[in-house]
N, C-alpha and C positions, 0 to 999 in steps of 0.2 A: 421365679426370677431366673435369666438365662445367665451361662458361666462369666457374659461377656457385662453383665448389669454386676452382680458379687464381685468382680476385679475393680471395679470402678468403683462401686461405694466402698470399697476396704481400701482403696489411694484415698479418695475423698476424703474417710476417718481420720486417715495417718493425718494427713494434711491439714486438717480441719477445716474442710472447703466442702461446697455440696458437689452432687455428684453432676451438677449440668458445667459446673466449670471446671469443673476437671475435661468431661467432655469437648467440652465446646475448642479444650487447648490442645488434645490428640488429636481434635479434628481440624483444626487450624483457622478455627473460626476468630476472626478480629476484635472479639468485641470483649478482650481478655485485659486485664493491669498485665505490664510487662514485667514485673515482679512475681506476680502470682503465677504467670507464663514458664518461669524460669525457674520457681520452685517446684511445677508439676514435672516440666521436663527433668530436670536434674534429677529427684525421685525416681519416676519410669526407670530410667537409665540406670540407676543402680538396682534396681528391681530386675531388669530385664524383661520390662515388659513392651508388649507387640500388639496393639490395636487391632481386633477385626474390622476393616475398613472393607464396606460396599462401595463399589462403583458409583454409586448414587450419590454417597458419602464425600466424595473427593471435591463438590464444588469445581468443578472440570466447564471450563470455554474453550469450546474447538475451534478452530481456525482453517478454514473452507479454501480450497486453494486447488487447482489442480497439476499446479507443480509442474508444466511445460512450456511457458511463456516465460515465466520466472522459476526459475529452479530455488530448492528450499536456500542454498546455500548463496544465492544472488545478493548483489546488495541491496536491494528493492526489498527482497522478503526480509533478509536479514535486520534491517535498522527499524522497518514496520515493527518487528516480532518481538525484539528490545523494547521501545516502545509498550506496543502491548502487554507482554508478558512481566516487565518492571511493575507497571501498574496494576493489575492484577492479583500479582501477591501481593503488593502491598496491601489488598482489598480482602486477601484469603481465598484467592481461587488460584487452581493451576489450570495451564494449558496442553493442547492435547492438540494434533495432526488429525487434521479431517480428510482425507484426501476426494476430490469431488465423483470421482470413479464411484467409491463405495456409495454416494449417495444415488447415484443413480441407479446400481443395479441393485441395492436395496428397495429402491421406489418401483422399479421395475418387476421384480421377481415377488418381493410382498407385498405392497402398498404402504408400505411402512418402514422407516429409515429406523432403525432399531435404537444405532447409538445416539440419536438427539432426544430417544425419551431417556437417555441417562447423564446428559448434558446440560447446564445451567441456562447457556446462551451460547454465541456466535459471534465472532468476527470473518466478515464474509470479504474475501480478496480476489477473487475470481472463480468461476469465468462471469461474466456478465451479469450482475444478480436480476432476472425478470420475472415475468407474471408467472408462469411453473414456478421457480424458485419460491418465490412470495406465497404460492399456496402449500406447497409443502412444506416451508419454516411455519407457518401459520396452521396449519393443520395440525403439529405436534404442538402448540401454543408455547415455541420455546423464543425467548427475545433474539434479536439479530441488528447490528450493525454491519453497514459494510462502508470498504472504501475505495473509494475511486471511481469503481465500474457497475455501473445501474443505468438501467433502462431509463429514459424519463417519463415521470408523473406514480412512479413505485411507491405505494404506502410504503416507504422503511426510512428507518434511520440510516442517514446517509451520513458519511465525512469525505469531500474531497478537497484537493485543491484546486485552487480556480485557475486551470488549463486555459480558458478563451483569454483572459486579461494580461496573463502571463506571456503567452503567444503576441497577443497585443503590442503588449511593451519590447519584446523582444525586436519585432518587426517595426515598431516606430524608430528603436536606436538606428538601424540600419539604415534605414529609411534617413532619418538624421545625418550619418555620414555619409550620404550621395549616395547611395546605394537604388536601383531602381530593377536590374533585373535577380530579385531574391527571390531564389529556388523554395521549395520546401520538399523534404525525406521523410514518408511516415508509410503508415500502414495496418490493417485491420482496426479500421474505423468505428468496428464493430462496438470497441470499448472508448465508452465517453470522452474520457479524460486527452485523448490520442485525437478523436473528431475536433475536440473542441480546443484543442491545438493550430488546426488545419483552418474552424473556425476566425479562431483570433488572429492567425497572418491573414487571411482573407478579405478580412472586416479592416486592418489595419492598412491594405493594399488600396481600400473602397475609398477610405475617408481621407487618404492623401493625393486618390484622383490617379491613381496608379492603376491601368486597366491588369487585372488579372489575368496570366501568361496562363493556360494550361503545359504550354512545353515547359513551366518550370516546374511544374508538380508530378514527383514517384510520390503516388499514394496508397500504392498495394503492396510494402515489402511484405512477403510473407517471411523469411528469418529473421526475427527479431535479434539478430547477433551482427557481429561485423563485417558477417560476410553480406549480411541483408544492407547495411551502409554502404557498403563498396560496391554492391549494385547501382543500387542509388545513383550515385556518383559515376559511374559507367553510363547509366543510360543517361542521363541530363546532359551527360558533352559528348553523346552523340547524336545531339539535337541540332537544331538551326540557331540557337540564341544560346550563348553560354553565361552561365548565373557569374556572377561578383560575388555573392552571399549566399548562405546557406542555413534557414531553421531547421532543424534537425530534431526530429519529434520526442528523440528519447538517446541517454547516454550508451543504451546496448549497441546501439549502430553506431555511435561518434567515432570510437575507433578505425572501421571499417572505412569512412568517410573521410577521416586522415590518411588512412593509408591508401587509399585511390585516387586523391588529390594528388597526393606525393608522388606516388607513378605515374600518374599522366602528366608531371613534369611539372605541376603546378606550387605554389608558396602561400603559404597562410600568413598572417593574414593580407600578402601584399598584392595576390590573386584572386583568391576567394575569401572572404569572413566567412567565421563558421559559428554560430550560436547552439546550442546544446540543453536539453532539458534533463532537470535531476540533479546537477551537480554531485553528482556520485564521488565516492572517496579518493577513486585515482583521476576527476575531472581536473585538479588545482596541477598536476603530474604531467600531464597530456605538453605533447613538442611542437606549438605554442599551447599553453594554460588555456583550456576553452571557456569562451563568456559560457554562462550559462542560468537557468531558469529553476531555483533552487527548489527542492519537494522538502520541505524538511517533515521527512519520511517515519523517525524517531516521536518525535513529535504526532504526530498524524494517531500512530500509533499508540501514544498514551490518551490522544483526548476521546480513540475509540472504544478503549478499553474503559476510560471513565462513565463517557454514556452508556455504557452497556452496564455498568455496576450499578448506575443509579437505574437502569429500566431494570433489573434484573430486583432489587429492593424496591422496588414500586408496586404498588396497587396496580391488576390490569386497568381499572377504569381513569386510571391517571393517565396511560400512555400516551402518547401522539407524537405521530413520527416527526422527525426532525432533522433539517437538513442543514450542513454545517460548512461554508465554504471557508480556506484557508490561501491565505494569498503566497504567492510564491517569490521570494527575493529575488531580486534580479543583479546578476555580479559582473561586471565587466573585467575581463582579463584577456590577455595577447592574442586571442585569437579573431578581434576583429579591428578594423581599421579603418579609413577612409577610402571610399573607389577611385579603384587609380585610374590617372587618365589616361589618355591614346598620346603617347609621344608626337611629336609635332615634325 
């Protein structure tokens, strides 16, 4: 018997517990009375004692990301990672930074991503999860949820929001209040949820008989910040047709898209409307308050973490991937309006 099995049945004794609940409460496994939990800790703790905990030991879900589109500290990862990470422990796992670099030059240099044979499961946030990705999570047989950004027809457990209907209804409001030349700002179409953005004003242009302007579409920002908005908005009214309206793919550029309305002299929303996706924390803040197309991101985040607890206690012959769409609230506030007309 090793030093680390003798400390555990001599708690166990004191205690009068066996020695796998003892275990299972240094290990922080869930399936403990919260009484019983609280008697081993408190013991430990006057003992001074220190668990040999393996890596493998820690029930660890990484969180795949590559940390340049969205920085860790954005409020995109940030409310996801709440989300995720709440739920989680509450499940008895901790989470852990994946950053996508390392898997690639691990897949590269060994054939082999080292730290997912010492990892539970996955939540996959970017970049793109596709057919590479899918054989390489599936190669080390570790479970994987992702959200938002998937290839389509991906055996994987998917969670997003629904981007097309979202866009949809954004573009019918406008549409509603006279609106007829609605711009749209987006870019790297690459990631689904962004396309089918671009989608849903499209489709919502088709079925009201409104021909489709290409002069009103930047669909290639490549800065996803506000300096990439404020392009946007640069190049569209240096066009021949200048927008009334404006979907706006994501809240990282909305700023940049106020501030370059404002310098070319223009007034929200008695110039342009401007709609906004994400409803981000300082969206309600904004000079006017922007409508916008809420992700509730938090959320998102807990019910991915949920599925991945339940594939992760699952029989593999149980699994089957699962796709999960989440509709996105739609809020009206000051930033849109009625098109104003041509003074007479």
């Amino acid at each position: 018997m090793n030093s680390e099995k003798l400390r555990l049945t001599k708690i166990a004794r004191e205690l009068a517990l066996s020695v796998t609940t003892v275990s299972r409460v240094l290990h922080n496994r869930p399936d403990v009375k919260s009484d019983t939990r609280k008697r081993v800790l408190e013991y430990v703790q006057t003992i001074g004692y220190q668990p040999t905990i393996n890596l493998s030991e820690l029930r660890l879900v990484g969180i795949v990301d590559t940390f340049v589109r969205h920085r860790l500290s954005s409020y995109y990862n940030a409310l996801i990672l709440e989300g995720v990470d709440n739920k989680l422990y509450e499940s008895g796992y901790l989470t852990t930074i994946v950053h996508t670099e390392l898997i690639e030059r691990e897949q590269s240099l060994f054939d082999n991503v080292r730290i997912l044979n010492r990892l539970s499961g996955l939540i996959w946030l970017e970049p793109v999860f596709d057919r590479r990705y899918l054989q390489i999570v599936s190669n080390h047989g570790i479970p994987c949820v992702v959200i938002n950004s998937c290839e389509p027809d991906i055996a994987v457990d998917l969670l997003e929001c629904n981007s097309f209907k979202a866009a949809q209804t954004a573009t019918e409001y406008l549409l509603s209040l006279g609106h007829r030349a609605i711009a749209f700002i987006g870019g790297q179409l690459n990631y689904t949820n962004i396309l089918d953005r671009m989608r849903g004003y499209t489709a919502a242009l088709t079925d009201a008989g409104v021909q489709f302007d290409p002069n009103l579409v930047v669909d290639d920002i490549s800065l996803w910040n506000d300096e990439g908005g404020a392009e946007g908005v640069y190049r569209l009214f240096s066009r021949k047709r200048m927008p009334t309206a404006i979907v706006v793919s994501s809240d990282f550029l909305v700023t940049g898209v106020y501030r370059a309305i404002k310098e070319l002299g223009h007034a929200i929303p008695r110039d342009v409307s401007i709609i906004s996706f994400d409803d981000s924390p300082f969206a309600p803040y904004l000079d006017p308050p922007v409508t916008s197309c809420q992700q509730p991101l938090t959320q998102i985040g807990s019910m991915a973490a949920e599925r991945l607890v339940r594939i992760i206690q699952s029989r593999p012959e149980e699994r089957s991937p699962t796709k999960i769409s989440v509709n996105m609230p739609f809020i009206v506030r000051q930033s849109t309006g009625p098109v104003r007309t041509a003074a007479p």
